[in-house]
N, C-alpha and C positions, 0 to 999 in steps of 0.2 A: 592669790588673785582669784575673783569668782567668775565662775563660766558664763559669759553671759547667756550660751544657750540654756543652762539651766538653770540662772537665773529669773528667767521669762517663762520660763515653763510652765508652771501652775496656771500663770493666769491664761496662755492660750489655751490649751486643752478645754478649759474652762468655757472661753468663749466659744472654742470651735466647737463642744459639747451643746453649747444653746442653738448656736446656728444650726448644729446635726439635724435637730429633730425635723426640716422640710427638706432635707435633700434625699439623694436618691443614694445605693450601693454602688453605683460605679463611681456618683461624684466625689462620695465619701473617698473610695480608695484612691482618686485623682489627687483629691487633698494630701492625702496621707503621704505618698508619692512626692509632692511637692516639696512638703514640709521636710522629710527626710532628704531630700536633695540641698536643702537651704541649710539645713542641719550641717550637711557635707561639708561645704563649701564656706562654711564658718570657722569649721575646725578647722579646714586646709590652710586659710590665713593666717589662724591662730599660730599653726604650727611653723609655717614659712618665717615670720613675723618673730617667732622664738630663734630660728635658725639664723636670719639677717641678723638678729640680739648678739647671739653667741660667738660668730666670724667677727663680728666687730670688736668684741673682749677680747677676741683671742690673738696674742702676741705672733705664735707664728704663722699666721695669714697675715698681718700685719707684715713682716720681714717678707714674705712672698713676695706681697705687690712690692714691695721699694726694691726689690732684685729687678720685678720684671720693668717695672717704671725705669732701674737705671740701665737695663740692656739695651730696649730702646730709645735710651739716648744716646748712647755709646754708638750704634746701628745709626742713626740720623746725621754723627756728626762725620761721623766715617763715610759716610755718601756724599756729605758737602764738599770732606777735603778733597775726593778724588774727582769732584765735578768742576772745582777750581783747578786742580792741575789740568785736568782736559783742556782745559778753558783756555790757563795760560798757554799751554805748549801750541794748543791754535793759533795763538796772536802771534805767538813766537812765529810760525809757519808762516801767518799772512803777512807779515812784517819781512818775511827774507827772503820772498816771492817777490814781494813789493819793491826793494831793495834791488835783486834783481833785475827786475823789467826798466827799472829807473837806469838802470847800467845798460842794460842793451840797447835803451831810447836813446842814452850819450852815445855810446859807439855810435850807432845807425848816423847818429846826425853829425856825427864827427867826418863818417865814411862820405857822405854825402857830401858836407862843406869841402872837403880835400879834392871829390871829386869834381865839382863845381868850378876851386880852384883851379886845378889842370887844365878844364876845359875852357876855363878863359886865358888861361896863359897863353894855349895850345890858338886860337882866334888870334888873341891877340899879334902874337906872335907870323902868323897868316897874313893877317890883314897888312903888319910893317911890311914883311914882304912883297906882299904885293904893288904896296905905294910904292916900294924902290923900285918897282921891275917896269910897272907902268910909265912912271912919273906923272905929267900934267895932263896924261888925256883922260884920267879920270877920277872920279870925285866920289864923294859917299857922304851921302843925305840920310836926316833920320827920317822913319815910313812908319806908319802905323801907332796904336798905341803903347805907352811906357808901360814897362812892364814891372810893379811895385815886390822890392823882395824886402821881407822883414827879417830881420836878425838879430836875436836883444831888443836891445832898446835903438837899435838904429833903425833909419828908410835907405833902401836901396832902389833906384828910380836907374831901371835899364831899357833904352828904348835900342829899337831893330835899325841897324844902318844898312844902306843899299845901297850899290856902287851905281852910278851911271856917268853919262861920257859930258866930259866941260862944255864941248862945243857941240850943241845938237842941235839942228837945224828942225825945229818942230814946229809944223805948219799950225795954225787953229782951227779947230775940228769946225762944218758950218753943219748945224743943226735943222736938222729939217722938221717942220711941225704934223707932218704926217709919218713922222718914225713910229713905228711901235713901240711904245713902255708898257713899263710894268702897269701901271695905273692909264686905263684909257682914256680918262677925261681930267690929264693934269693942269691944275690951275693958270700955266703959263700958255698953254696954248689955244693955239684959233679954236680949234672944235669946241673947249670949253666955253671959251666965248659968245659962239653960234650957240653952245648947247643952251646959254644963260638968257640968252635974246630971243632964241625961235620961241615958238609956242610951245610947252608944254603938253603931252600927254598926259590923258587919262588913265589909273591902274587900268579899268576895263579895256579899255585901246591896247592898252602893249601887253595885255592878255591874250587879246584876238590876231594882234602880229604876231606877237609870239607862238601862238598855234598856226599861222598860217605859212609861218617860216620852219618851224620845229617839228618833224613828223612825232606824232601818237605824244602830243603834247601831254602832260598832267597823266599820264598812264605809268602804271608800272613798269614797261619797255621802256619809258623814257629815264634815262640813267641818268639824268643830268640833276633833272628839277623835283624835288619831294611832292611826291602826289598830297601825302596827307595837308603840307601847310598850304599847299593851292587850293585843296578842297575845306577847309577847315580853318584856315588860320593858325594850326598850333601843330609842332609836333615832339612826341615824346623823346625825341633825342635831342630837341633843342640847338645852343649851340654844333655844338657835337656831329649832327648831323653832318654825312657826308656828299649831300646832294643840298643843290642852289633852292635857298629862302625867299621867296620875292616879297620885299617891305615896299610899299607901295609910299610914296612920300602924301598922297591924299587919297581920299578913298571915302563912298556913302557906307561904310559899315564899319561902325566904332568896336573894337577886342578891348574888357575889362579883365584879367588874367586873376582867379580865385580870389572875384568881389564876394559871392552869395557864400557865406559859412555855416548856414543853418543845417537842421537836422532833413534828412534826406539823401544825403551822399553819401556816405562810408557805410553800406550794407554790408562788408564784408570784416565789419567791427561789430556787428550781433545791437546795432544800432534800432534795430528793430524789434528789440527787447527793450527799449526804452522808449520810443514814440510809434503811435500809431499812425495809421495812414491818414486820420482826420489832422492829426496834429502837426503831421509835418507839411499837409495840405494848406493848415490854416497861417503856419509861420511862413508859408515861400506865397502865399496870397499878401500877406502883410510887407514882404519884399518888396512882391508887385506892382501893389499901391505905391509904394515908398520911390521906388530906381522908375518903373517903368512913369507914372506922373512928372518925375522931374524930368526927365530925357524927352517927353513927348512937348515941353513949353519952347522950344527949339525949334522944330519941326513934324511933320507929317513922317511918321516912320509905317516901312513896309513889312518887318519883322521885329520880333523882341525875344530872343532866348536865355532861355539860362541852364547852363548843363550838368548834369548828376554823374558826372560821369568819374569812376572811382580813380581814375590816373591822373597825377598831379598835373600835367600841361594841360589838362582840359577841367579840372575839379574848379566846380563854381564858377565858369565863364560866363562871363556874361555879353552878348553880341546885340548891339541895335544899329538897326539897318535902315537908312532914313532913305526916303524919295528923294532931294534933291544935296547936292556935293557942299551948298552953301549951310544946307542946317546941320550938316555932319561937323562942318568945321566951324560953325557956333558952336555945336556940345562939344568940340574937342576943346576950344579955347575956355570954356566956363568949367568945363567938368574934371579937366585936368591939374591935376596937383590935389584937390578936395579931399576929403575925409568923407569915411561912411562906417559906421562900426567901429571906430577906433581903428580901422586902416585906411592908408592913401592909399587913391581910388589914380592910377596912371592906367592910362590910354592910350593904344594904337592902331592905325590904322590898318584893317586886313580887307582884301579883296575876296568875298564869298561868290560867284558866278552864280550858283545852282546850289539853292536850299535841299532839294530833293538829294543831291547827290552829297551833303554834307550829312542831311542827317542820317542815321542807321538805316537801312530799307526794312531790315527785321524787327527792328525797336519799333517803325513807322504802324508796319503793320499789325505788332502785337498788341494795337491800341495804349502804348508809350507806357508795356509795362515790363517787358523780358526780351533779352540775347542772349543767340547762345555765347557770345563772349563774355560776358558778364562787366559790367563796371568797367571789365578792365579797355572795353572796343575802343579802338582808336577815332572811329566816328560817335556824332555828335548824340550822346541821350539827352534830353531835356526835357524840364516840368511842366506840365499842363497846364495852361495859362489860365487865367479865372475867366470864365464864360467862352473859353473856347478862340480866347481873342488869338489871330495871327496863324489858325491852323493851316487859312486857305496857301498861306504864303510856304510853307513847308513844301506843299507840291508844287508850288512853281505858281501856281494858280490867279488870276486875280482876285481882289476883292470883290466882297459882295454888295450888291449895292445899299442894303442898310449902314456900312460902314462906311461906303463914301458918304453919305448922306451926312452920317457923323462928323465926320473926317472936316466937311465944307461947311456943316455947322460950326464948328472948333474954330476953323483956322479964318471962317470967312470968304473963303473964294468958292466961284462952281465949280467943273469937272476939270479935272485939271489935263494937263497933254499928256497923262499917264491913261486916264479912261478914255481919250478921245482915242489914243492909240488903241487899246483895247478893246473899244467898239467898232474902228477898222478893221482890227482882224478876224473877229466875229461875221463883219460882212462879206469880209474875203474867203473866210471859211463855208459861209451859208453860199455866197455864188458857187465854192467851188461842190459845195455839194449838190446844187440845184444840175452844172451842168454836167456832174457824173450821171444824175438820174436822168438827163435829157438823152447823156449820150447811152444810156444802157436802155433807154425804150427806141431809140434807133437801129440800135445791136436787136431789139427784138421784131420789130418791123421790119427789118433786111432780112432774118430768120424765120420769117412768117411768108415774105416774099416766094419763095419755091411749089410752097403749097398751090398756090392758084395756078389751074392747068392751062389759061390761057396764055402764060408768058412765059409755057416751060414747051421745049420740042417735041411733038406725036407721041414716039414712044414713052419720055419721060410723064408727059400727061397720063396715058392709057396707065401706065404701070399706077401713077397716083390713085385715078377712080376706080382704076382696078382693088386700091391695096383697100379704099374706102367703102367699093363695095363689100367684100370680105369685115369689114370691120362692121358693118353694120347689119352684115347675116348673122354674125356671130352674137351682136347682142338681144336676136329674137327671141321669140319665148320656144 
């Protein structure tokens, strides 16, 4: 076999000899260097390459590997058998557990049937007696429900017998329609009837009785009635709650319970890593248009919110609150049962007294951007409405007059008994401020009175022009 490093050999030399003559002394020895290293590494294969040759002819490395080839199989199947005995002797074990527990369930139910029996022989056996002992003064009726026993495939139907006496002289009870029940306005009686007939109340009315009768109404003291859903409509224990819901059977302020799903509410889901604040601004705008337009073909509404607020009983509410009781229950009849987003849109009635007091004070003032509760506050957070519509109403406020002007463009009528009220109280405010100033420049004329020494007594005088003279030395040069 020829080397093929020496077979190559003349001719590089050769060329590396032509290339030499532009290089430098150290490139040269880089070369040199190289080439013996590639030299190395030819041989090394070569020789490797002869050795893989050699173990392969040779018989006993051949007899090696088929030793070692069949120890490890010997070793693999020696691990199988004793993972199958394992195996078996477990099933064997679950099997006569099993076996077991199935004999203790017969006993048990054996012990029980026997016991059963006894215990009815032992009644039975009672009750004959007693029939002889009494005879005909007493009797035994079945009372209450049948009591169903299964056994096998049979039905055993055991109902409760109760002795009472043959001849019992039992008056009829006369029911009186002002007893107390459980339920206080049951269907059969008068007050129902009265209650069906009189007039009806308004939520706000037995809001204001309610307070007038109920000390620290709507407060925390008050242990009875949940402040938050009288302030709010909604509260986070819901059912649950262990203090009085008041559901108002009509009401000017319509509850949508997580109508608004956009982007805006869940900041505490890093939500804000995926929309900015134009954008979540320009999707609850597009809301606006959409709920706040159809809800306003109905009526004149006095508020419109929708809450950002991160706890499910308040997440995406949505509250409109109309001026009068008639267009509220228009939009209840039309807008109920409807679809918006791919959800039904149900609505109910809640009683809001006081915006100011529903929504956050802290939210209010942080310009409707930060609490310190966060998402999670149980009063109302809500989004800023496009152009500012409905702020004044948040403080309790009225409207301004551009919007009534609106409002009676829209609907077509002039100033309705809501501004005419409003401009009452304005005048009742303006007299009462005209006659505190009248009465505090009489407080100062009756105070100015003393000064003049004619209508004060000698001494009181003299001391006056006296104290005047004095003041008027005082400020000479």
């Amino acid at each position: 076999m020829a080397d093929p490093a020496t077979a190559g050999g003349p001719s590089e030399p050769a060329g590396e000899a032509a290339a030499a003559g532009g290089m430098t002394r150290k490139e040269k020895r880089k070369a040199m260097k190289k080439l013996k290293r590639k030299q190395l590494r030819k041989e090394e294969a070569i020789r490797e390459r002869e050795q893989d040759e050699a173990r392969s002819t040779d018989p006993e490395e051949q007899l090696r590997i088929r030793l070692r080839e069949q120890e490890e199989a010997e070793i693999a199947e020696r691990e199988r058998k004793a993972f199958e005995e394992r195996e078996r002797l477990w099933l064997e074990a679950a099997t006569a557990r099993k076996a077991a527990k199935e004999e203790e369930e017969e006993e048990e139910a054996r012990r029980k049937k026997l016991i059963e029996e006894s215990r009815e022989k032992e009644t039975q056996q009672k009750e004959h007696a007693d029939e002889l002992e009494e005879g005909d003064e007493w009797e035994y009726i079945e009372e209450g429900p049948a009591e169903i026993i299964w056994q096998g495939n049979e039905i055993i139907v055991k109902k409760k017998r109760v002795r009472v006496a043959k001849k019992s002289d039992r008056q009829p009870i006369n029911e009186d329609d002002d007893r107390p029940t459980s339920n206080p306005l049951p269907p059969q009686s008068v007050a129902f009837t009265s209650y069906k007939i009189g007039p009806s109340m308004s939520a706000q009315e037995v809001l204001e009785k309610s307070a007038q009768q109920i000390p620290n109404f709507g407060t925390e003291q008050d242990k009875a009635h949940c402040p938050f859903h009288l302030k709010t409509g909604a509260c986070r224990f819901g059912s649950r709650c262990s203090r009085v819901h008041f559901h108002p059977d009509k009401s000017c302020t319509l509850l949508i319970k997580n109508m608004y799903s956009g982007p805006g509410l869940a900041w505490e889901q890093d939500e804000g890593l995926e929309y900015t604040d134009e954008e979540v601004e320009r999707c609850y705008e597009e809301f606006y248009e959409d709920v706040h337009t159809e809800f306003l073909k109905f009526g004149e509404l006095v508020n419109f919110k929708v809450c950002r607020n991160g706890s499910y009983h308040l997440r995406g509410n949505v509250y409109v609150h109309y001026k009068s009781l008639d267009s509220a229950l228009l939009a209840y009849s039309n807008m109920n049962g409807r679809y918006y987003a791919g959800k039904q849109i149900m609505c109910e009635f809640v009683t809001i007294a006081r915006w100011k007091v529903a929504i956050c004070g802290e939210y209010m003032k942080s310009g409707l951007k930060t609490c310190s509760h966060g998402t999670a506050c149980n009063f109302i957070h809500c989004f800023h409405n496009p152009g500012g519509d409905y702020e004044w109403a948040d403080w309790d406020n009225p409207p301004p007059k551009y919007w009534i002007r609106k409002m009676s463009a829209l609907f077509g009528h002039p100033e309705s008994a809501y501004d005419k009220k409003m401009e009452l109280e304005d005048c009742e405010k303006l007299r009462d401020s005209n006659r505190k100033k009248t009465s505090k420049n009489n407080r100062k004329k009756d105070a100015l009175v003393p000064l003049c020494p004619q209508l004060l007594p000698p001494c009181f005088a003299l001391i006056t022009m006296t104290f005047k003279r004095c003041s008027f030395i005082s400020r000479l040069p």
